[in-house]
ROSE-4610 file (N, C-alpha, C; in Angstrom, 1 decimal, always signed):
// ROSE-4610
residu = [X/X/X/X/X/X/X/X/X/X/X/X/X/X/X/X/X/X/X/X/X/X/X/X/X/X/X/X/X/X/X/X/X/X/X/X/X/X/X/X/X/X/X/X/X/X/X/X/X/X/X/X/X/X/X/X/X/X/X/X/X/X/X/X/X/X/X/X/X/X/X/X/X/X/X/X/X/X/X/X/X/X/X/X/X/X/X/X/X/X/X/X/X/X/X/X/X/X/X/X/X/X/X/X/X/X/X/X/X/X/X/X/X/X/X/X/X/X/X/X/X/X/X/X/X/X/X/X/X/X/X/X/X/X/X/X/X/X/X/X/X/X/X/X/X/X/X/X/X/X/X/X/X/X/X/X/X/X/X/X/X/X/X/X/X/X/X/X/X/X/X/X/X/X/X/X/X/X/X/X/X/X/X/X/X/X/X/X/X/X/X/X/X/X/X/X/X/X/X/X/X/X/X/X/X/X/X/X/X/X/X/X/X/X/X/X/X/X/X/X/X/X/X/X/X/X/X/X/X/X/X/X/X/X/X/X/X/X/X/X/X/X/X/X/X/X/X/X/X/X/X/X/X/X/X/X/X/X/X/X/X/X/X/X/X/X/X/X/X/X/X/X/X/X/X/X/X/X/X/X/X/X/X/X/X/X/X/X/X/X/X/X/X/X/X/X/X/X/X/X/X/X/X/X/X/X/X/X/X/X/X/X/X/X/X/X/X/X/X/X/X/X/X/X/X/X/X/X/X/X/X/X/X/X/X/X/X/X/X/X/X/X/X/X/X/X/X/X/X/X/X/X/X/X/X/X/X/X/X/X]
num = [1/1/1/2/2/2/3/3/3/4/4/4/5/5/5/6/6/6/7/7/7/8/8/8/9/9/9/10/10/10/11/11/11/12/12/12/13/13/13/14/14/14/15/15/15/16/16/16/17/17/17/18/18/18/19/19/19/20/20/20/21/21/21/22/22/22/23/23/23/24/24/24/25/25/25/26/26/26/27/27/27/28/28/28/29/29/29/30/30/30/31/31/31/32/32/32/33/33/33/34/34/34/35/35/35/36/36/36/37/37/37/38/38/38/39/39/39/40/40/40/41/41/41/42/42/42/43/43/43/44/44/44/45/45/45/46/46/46/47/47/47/48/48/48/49/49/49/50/50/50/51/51/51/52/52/52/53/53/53/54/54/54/55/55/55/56/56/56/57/57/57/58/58/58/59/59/59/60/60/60/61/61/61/62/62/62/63/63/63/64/64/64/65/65/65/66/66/66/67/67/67/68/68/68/69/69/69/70/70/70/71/71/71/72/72/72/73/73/73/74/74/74/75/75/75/76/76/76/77/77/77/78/78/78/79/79/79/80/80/80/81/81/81/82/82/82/83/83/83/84/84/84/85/85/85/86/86/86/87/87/87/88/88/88/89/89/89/90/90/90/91/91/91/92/92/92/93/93/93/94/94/94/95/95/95/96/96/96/97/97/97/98/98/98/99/99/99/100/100/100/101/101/101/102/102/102/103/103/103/104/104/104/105/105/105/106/106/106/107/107/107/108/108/108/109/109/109/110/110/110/111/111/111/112/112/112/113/113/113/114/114/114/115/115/115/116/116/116/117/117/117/118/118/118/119/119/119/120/120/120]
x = [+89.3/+88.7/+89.5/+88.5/+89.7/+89.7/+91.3/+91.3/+92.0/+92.1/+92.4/+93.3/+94.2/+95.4/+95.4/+95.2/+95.3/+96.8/+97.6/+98.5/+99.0/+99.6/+100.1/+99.3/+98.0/+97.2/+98.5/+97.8/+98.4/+98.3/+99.1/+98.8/+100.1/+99.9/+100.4/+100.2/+100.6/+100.6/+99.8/+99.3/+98.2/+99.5/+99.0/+100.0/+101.0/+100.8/+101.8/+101.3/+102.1/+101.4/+101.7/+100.5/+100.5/+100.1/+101.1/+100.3/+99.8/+98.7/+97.7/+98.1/+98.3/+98.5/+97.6/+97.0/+95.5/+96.5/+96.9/+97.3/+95.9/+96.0/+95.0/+96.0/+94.7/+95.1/+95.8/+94.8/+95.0/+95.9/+95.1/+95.6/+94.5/+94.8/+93.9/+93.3/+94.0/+93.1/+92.0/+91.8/+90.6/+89.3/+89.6/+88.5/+88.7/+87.3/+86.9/+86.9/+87.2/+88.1/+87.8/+88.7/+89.7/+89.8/+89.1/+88.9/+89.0/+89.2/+89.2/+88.1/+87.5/+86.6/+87.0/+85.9/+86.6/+85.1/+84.7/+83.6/+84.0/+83.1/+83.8/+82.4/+82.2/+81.2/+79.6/+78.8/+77.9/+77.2/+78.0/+78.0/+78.5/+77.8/+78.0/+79.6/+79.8/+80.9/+81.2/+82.1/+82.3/+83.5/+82.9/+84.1/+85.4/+87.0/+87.5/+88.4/+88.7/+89.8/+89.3/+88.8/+89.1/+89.7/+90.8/+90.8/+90.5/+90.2/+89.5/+90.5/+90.0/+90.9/+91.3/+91.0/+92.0/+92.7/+93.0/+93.6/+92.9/+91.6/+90.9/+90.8/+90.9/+91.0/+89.7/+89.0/+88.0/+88.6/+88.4/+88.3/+87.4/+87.3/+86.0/+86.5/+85.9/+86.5/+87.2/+86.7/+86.8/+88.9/+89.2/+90.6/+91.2/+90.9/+91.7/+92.6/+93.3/+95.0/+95.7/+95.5/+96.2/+96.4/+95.5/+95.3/+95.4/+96.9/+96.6/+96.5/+95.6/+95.6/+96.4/+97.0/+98.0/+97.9/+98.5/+98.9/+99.8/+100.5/+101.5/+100.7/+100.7/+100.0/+101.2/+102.1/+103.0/+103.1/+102.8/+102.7/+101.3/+99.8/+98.6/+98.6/+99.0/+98.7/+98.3/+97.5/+96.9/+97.0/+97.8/+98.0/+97.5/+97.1/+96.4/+97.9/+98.5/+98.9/+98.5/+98.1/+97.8/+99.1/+98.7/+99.6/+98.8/+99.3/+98.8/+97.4/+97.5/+96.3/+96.1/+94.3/+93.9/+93.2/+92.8/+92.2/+90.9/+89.9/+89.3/+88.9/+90.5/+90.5/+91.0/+90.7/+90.8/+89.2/+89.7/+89.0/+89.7/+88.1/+88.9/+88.7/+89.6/+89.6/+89.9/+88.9/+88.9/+89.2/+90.0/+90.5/+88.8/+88.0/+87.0/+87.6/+87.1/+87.8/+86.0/+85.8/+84.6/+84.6/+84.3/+83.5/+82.0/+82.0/+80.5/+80.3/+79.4/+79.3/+78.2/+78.0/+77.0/+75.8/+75.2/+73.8/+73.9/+75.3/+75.3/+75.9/+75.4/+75.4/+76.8/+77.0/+78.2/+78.6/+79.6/+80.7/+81.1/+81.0/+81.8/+83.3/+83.9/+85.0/+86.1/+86.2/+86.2/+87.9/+88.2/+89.4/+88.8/+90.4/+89.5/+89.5/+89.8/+90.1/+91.1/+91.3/+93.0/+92.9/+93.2/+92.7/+93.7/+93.2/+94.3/+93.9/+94.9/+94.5/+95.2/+95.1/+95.8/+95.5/+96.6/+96.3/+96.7/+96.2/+96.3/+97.9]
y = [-144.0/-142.7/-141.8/-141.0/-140.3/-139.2/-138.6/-137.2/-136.2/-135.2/-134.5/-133.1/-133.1/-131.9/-131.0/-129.3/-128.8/-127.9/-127.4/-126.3/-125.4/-124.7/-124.0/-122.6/-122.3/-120.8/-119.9/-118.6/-117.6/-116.0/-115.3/-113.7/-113.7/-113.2/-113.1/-111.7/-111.2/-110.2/-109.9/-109.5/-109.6/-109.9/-111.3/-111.7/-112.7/-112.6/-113.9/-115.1/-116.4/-117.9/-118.1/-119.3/-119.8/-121.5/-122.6/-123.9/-124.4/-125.3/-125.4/-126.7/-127.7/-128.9/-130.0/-130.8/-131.6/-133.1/-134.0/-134.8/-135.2/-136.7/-137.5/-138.5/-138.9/-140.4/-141.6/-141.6/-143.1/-142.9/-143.7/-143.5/-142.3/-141.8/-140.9/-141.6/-142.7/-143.3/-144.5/-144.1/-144.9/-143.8/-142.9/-141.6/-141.3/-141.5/-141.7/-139.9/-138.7/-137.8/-136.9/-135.9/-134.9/-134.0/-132.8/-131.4/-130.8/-129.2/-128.2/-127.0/-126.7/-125.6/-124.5/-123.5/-122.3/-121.7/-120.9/-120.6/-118.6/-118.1/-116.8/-116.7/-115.6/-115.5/-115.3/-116.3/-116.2/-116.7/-117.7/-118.2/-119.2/-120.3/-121.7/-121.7/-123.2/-123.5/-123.9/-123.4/-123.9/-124.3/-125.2/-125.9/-125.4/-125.2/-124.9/-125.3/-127.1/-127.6/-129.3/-130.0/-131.4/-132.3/-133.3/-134.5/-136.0/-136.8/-138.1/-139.3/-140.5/-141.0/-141.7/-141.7/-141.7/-140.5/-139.7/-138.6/-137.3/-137.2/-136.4/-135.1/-133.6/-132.7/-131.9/-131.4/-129.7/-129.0/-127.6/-126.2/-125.1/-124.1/-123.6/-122.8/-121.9/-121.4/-120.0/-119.5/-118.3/-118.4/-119.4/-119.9/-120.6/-121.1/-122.1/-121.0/-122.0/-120.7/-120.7/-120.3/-120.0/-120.5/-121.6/-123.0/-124.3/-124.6/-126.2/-127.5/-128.5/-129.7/-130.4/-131.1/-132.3/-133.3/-134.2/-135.0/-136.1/-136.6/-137.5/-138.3/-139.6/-140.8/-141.5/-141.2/-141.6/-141.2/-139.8/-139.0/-138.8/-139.6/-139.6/-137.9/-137.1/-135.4/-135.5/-134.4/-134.0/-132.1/-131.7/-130.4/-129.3/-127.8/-126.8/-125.7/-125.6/-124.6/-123.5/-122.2/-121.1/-119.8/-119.5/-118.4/-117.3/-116.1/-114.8/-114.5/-114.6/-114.7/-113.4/-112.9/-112.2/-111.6/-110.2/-110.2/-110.7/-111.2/-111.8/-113.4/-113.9/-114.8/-114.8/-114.1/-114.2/-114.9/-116.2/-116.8/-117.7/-118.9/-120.2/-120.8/-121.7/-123.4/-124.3/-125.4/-126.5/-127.8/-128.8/-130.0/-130.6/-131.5/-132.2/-133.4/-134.7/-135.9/-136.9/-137.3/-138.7/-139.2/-140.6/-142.0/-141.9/-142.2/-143.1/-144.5/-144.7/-145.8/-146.6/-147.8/-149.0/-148.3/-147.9/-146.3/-145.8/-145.8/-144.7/-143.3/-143.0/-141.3/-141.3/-140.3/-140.0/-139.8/-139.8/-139.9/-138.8/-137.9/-136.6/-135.9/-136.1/-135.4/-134.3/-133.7/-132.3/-132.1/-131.0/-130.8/-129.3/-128.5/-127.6/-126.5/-126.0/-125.1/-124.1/-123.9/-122.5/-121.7/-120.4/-119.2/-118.4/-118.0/-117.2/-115.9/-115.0/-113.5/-113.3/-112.7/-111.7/-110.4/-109.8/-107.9/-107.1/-106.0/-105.0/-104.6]
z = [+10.9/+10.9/+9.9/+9.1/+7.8/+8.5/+8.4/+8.6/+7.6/+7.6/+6.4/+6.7/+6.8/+7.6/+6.3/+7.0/+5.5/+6.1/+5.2/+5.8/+4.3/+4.3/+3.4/+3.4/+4.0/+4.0/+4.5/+4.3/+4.6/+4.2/+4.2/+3.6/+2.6/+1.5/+0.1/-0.6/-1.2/-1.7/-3.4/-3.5/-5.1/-6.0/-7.0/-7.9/-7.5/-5.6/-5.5/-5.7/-4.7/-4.9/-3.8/-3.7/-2.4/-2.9/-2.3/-1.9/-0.8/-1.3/-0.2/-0.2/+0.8/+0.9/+2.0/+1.5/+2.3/+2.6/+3.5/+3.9/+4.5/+3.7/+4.3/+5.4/+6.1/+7.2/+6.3/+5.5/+4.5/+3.5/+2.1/+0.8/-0.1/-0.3/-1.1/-2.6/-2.8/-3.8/-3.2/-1.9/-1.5/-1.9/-2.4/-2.4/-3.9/-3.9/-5.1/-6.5/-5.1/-5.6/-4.2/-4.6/-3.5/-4.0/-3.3/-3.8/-2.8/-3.0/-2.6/-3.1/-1.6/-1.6/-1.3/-1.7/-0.5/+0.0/+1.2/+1.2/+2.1/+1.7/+2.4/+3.8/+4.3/+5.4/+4.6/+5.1/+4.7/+3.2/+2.8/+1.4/+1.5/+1.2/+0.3/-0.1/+0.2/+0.0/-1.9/-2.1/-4.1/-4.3/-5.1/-5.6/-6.3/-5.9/-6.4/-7.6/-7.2/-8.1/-7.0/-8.0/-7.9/-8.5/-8.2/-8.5/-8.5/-9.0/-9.5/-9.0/-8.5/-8.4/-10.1/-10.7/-12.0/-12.6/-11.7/-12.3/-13.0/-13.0/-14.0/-13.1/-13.8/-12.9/-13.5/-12.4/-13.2/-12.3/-12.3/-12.3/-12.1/-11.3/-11.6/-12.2/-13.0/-13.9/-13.3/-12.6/-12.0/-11.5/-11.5/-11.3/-12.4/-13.4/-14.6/-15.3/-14.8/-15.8/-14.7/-13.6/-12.3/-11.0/-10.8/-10.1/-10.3/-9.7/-10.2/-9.3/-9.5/-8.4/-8.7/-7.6/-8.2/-6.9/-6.9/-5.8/-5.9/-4.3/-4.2/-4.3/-4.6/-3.6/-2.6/-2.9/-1.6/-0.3/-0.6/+0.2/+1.0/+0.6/+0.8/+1.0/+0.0/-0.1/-1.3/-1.3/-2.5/-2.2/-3.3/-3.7/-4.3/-3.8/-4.8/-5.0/-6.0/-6.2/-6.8/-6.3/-6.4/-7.1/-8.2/-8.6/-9.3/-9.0/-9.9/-9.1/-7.5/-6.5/-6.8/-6.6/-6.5/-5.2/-5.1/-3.7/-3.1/-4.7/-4.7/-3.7/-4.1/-3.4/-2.0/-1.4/-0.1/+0.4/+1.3/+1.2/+2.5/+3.2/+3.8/+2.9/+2.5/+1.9/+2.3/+2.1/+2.7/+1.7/+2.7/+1.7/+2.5/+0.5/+0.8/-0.1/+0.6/+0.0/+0.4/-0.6/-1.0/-1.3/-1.5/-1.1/-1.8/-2.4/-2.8/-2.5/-1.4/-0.8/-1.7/-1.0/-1.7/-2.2/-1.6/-2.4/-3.0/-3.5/-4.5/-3.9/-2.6/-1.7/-1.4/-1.4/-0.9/+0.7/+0.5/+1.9/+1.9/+2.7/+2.3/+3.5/+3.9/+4.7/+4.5/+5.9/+5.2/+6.2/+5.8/+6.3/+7.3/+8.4/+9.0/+8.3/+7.3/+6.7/+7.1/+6.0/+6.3/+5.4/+5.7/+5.8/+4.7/+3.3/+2.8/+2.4/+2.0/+2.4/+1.5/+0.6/-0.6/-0.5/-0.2/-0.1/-1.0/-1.4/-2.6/-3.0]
């Protein structure tokens, strides 16, 4: 059964940084990539920063320059470093990690999300 521990959320100050860190059960190169969302009240969840399991990263744009994904694989963690946060981004984020199964469809698993707050 995959599970997905997120921790690092919190309250920050406009301009500071925060890391987000998603610990999987397994290996995280069983997952065919490992992202992070964020979704606020009442709105769809969006993609913030994925990784591939070959290493390939996007961005949504609204963050590139100031968000970076990385990961151990030793560690089966996969990392968002956040810097130069805005109050904008106050936000939950969630670690999402998938599987594309024999169909083609995806596998999708979600982390519980953690809660970051950047104030004025």
């Amino acid at each position: 059964q995959v599970q997905l521990v997120e921790s690092g959320g919190g309250l920050v100050q406009a301009g500071g940084s925060l890391r987000l860190s998603c610990a999987a059960s397994g290996s995280i190169l069983s997952f065919n990539a490992v992202g992070w969302y964020r979704q606020g009240p009442g709105k769809q969840r969006e993609l913030v920063a994925a990784i591939t399991r070959g290493g390939s990263t996007n961005y949504a744009d609204s963050v590139k320059g100031r968000f970076t994904i990385s990961r151990d694989n030793a560690k089966n963690t996969v990392y968002l470093q956040m810097n130069s946060l805005k109050p904008e981004d106050t936000v939950v984020y969630y670690c999402n990690a998938r599987k594309f199964n024999s169909m083609f469809s995806p596998d999708d698993y979600w982390g519980q999300g953690t809660q970051v707050t950047v104030s004025l």
